[in-house]
C-alpha positions in Angstrom: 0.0 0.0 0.0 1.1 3.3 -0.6 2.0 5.9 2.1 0.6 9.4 2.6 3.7 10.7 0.5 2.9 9.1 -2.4 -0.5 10.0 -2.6 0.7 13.7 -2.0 3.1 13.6 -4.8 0.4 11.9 -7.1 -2.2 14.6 -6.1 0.4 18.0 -6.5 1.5 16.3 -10.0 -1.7 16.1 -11.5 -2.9 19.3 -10.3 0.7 20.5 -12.2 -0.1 18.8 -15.3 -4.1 19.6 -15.4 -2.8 23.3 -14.6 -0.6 23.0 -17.5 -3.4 21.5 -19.9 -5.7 24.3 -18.7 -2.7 27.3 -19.7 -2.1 25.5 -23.1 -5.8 25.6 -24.1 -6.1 29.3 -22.9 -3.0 30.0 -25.4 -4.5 28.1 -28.0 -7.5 30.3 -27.6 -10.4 28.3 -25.3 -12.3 30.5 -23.2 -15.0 29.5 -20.6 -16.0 26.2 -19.9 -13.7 24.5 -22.3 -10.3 25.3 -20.3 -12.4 23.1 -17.0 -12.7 20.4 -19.1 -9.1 20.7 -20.0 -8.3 21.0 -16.5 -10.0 17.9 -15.8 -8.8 15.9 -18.6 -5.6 16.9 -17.5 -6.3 15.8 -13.7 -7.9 12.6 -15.0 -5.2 11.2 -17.2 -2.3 12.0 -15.3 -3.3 10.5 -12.1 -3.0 7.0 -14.4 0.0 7.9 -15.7 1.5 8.5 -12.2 0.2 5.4 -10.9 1.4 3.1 -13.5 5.2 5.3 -12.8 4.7 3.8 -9.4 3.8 1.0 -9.9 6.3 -0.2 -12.5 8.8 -2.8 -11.4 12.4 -1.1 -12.1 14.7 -4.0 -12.3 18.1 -1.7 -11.6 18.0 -1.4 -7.8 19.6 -5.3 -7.7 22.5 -4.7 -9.7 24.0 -1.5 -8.0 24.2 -3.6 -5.0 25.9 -6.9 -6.6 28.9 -5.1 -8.2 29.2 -2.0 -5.1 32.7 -1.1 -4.5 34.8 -1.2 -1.5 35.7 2.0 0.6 39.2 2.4 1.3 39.9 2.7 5.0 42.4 5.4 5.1 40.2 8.0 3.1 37.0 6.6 2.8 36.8 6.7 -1.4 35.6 4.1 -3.3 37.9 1.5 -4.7 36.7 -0.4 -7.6 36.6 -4.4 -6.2 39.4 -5.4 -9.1 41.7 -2.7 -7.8 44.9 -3.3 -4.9 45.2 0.3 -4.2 42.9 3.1 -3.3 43.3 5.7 -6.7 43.0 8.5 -4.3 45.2 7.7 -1.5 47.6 5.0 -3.1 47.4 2.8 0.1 46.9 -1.0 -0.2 43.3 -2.5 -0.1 43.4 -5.9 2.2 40.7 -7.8 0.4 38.9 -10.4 2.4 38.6 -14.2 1.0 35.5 -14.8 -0.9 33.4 -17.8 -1.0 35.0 -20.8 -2.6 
């Protein structure tokens, strides 16, 4: 389920982008009635397309933690895992035995 923040952010971006529907048909040269229904299209649609955003599986957050690289311990910069010595510092990196 979906917290209180979410459903805020849903509800500020659609009022954005049935605010920005509304201007765009005023430019464009509706007047009256027309620019609320342009408003409420605008409301309407986005909500879906904010909800299917959140909703969407992103299949990314798994691989940045697989292949995260070490910290030296002398100035805290991260070392590649293929590398012996920190880049920034020059001090050795003491790797610890992986799984055999």
């Amino acid at each position: 389920m979906m917290d209180l923040s979410s459903w805020m952010f849903i509800l500020v971006m659609s009022s954005g982008c049935g605010i920005a529907c509304m201007i765009i048909a005023y430019k464009k040269g509706y007047k009256g009635s027309q620019i609320l229904g342009w408003l409420a299209a605008g409301l309407f649609f986005s909500v879906f397309g904010m909800i299917a955003v959140i909703l969407t599986p992103h299949g990314h957050e798994g691989a940045h933690a697989a292949v995260a690289p070490d910290t030296c311990r002398v100035c805290g910069v991260p070392v590649p895992p293929q590398a012996s010595q920190c880049t920034h510092c020059g001090s050795k990196i003491a790797r610890e035995p992986g799984p055999a």
